[in-house]
N, C-alpha and C positions, 0 to 999 in steps of 0.2 A: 702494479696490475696493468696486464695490457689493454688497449682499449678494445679487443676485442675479446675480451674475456669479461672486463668491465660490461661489456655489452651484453652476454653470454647472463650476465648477475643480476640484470637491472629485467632485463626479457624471463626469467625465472622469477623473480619477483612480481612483475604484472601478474604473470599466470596463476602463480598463488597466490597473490590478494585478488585475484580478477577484476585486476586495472582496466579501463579502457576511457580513454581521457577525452570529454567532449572541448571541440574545438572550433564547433559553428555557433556565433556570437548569437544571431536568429535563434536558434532553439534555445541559447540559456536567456532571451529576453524572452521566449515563448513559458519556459517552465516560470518565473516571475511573475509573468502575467497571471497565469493561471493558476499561482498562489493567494493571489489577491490579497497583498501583507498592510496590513497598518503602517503608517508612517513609524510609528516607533514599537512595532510588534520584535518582542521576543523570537527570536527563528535559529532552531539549531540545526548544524550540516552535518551529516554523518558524509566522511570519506569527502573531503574536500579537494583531494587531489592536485593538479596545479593551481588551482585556484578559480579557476573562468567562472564559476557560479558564485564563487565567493565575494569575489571584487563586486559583484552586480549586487547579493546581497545586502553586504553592508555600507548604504549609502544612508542618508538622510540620516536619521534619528534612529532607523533599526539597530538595535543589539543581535550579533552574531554570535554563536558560540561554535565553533568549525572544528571537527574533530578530522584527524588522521592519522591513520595507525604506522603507518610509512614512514619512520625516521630521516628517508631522505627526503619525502615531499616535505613532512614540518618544516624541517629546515629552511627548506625552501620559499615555502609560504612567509615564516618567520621574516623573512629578507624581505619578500616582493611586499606583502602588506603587514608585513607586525604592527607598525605605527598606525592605522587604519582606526579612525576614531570607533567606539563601540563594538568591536573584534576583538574576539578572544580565541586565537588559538589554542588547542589542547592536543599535545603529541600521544593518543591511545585509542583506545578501541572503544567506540561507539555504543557497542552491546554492553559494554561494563559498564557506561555511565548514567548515574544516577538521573533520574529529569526531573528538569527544574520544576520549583514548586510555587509557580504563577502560569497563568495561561501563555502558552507556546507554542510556535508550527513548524513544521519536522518539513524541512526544505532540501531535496538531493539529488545529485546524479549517485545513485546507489549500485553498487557492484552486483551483478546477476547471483552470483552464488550466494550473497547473502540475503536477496530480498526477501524472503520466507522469515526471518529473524528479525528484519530492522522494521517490518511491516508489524510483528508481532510486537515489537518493544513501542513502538508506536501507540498503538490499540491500548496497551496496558498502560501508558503514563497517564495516570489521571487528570491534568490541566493539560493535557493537548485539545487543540481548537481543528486541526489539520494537519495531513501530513500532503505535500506534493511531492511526487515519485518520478524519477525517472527511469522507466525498470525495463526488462526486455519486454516486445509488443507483446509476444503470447501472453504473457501472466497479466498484464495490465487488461488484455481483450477479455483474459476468462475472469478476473476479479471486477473488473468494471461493472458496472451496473447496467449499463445501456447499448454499449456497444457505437457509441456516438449517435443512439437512436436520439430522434426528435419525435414527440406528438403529435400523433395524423398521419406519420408513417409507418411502414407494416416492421415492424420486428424480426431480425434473422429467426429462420428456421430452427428450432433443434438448439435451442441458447440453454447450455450447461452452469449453472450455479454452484462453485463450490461450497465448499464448509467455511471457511471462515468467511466470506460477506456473505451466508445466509447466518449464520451464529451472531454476528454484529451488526446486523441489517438494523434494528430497531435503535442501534445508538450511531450508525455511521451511516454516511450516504459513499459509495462509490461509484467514481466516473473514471474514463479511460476518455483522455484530450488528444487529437491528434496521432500524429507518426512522425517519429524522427529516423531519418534516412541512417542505416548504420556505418556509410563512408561520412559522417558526422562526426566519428572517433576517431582514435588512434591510442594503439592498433584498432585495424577495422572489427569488430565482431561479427561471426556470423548471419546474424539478424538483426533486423530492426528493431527500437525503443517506441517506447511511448508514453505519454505521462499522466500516471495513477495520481488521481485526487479523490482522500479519503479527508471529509468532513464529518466533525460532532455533528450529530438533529439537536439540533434547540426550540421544542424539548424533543426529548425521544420518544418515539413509539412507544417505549411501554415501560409502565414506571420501573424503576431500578428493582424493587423490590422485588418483580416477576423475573428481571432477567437471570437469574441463575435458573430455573426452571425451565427457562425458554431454552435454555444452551443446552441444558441436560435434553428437551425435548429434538433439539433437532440432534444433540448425538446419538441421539436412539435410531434417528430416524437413517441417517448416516452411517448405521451399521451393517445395513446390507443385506441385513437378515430378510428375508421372504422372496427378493426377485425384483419387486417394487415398493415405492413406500408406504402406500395401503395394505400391502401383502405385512411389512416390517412393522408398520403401527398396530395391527391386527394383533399381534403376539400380545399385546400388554391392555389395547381399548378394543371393547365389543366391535365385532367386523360391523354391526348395522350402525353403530354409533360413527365408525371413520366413514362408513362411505356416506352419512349423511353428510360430514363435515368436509368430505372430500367434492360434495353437489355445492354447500355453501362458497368452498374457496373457488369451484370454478374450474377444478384439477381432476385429471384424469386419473381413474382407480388404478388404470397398469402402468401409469406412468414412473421408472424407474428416478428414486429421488434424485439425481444432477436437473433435470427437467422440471421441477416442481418449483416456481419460482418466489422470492422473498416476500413475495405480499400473499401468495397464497401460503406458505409455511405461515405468517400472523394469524390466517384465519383458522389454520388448523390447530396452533395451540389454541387461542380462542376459545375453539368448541370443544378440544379435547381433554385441555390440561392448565390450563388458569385456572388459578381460583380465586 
C-alpha cells in the first residue's frame, strides 16, 4: 500500500469513527482536574485514542480500563503503555461493555457523533459516581446546568433545558467546565469542545421510588402537545390545578417547555403527580 493511499485509509477511518485527537497537554490536565478522581478510584475511558488522557489517567493507584475500538490505535496503545501499572487495555466498542460493578467514573475525550449514546450508557450504569466529558461546546452549553453561571449573577436569557438533564435532574447534577479551543485537536474540528461534568446527588432529589413517575411526567410534558407546557399538562391535570402549580414553581403558564427549568419541573410534579 502506498503511503498515500495509506493516508487516504487512515483519514476515512477518523471520519468514521469521528476521531479527533486531543493534543494540548493543558486541557487533558484541565479535564483530570475537573474530574476530581480519588487516588485509587475505578475510572473507565471510552475511545482512548492515542493515548494523551490516558497516560495522565492512570498514575498513582488509579485503576484504568481504556477502551478503543480502532485496531490500529490498540495496538498502539498496547506498545506505548501496556506495561502501565493498573491499565487495562481492551480492543472494542465502549457501548458493548458491560459496567463495572463497584463505584466508577466514566473519564473521556469522546467522539462528537457518539455522545448522545456514551452519555446515555453513562446514566444507566448503576455504580457510576461521575462521568467527565469532553464533548462538542454546543451539547455540553445546552446539557449543562448553569452555563458556567455563578450565584449573584443574572442568568443567560432564554436558557433551553432539554429532556434528558430535566428527566435526571433529581439523580445528577450537570455542569459545562470551561472551553477548549478546537485547534486543540487533530484534525481540527469544526467547533469548539468543552467539558460536560455529570455527577450522582448524594442523596437525590427524590427518592427512587418516585423516579419512574417523575420521567413518565416530564415525557408527557415533552411531547409538545398543546403549544406550551401548561397548555400540554392541561390535557391530562384540571387547567385550575396546573396553573396553581405553575404560581407555585414560579413558571410561566405560556411558557413553552425547553424554558421551563429543573427545579421548577420538581415542583410541578410535586403538586401534580407524586404520590
Amino acid at each position: 500500500m502506498s503511503s498515500h493511499t495509506r493516508g487516504l485509509t487512515v483519514a476515512r477511518r477518523r471520519k468514521t469513527l469521528s476521531q479527533n485527537f486531543l493534543h494540548d497537554d493543558a486541557a487533558v490536565r484541565r479535564i483530570v482536574r475537573a474530574a476530581t478522581l480519588a487516588p485509587d478510584a475505578l475510572v473507565v475511558e471510552p475511545g482512548a485514542g492515542q493515548g494523551a488522557l490516558t497516560r495522565r489517567l492512570a498514575t498513582g493507584g488509579r485503576r484504568v480500563i481504556a477502551y478503543e475500538i480502532d485496531p490500529r490505535l490498540a495496538a498502539l496503545l498496547a506498545r506505548r503503555l501496556g506495561d502501565r501499572p493498573g491499565l487495562r487495555l481492551v480492543r472494542g466498542d465502549f457501548l458493548r461493555a458491560h459496567p463495572p460493578h463497584e463505584p466508577f467514573a466514566v473519564v473521556g475525550n469522546i467522539p462528537y457523533s457518539r455522545t448522545t449514546d456514551i452519555v446515555r450508557w453513562s446514566l444507566a450504569a448503576p455504580q457510576l459516581t461521575s462521568a467527565t466529558l469532553l464533548t462538542q461546546f454546543e451539547y455540553a452549553a445546552k446539557a449543562g446546568s448553569d452555563w458556567g453561571h455563578r450565584p449573584g449573577t443574572q442568568r443567560p436569557a432564554a436558557r433551553r433545558w432539554p429532556l434528558l438533564t430535566v428527566s435526571t435532574w433529581p439523580e445528577f447534577t450537570w455542569r459545562r467546565i470551561g472551553r477548549v479551543d478546537r485547534r486543540s485537536f487533530t484534525p481540527v474540528p469544526r467547533s469548539d469542545s468543552a467539558v460536560l461534568r455529570i455527577e450522582r446527588r448524594a442523596p437525590p432529589l427524590l427518592p427512587p421510588r418516585l423516579m419512574p413517575a417523575y420521567r413518565d411526567f416530564v415525557a408527557l410534558g415533552f411531547t409538545g402537545v398543546g403549544g406550551s407546557l401548561a397548555a400540554t399538562l392541561s390535557r391530562r391535570y384540571r387547567a385550575a390545578r396546573v396553573r396553581t402549580a405553575f404560581a407555585r414553581a414560579g413558571a410561566d403558564t405560556s411558557a413553552p417547555v425547553g424554558l421551563v427549568s429543573p427545579e421548577q419541573w420538581l415542583v410541578l410534579f410535586g403538586e401534580l403527580a407524586a404520590e
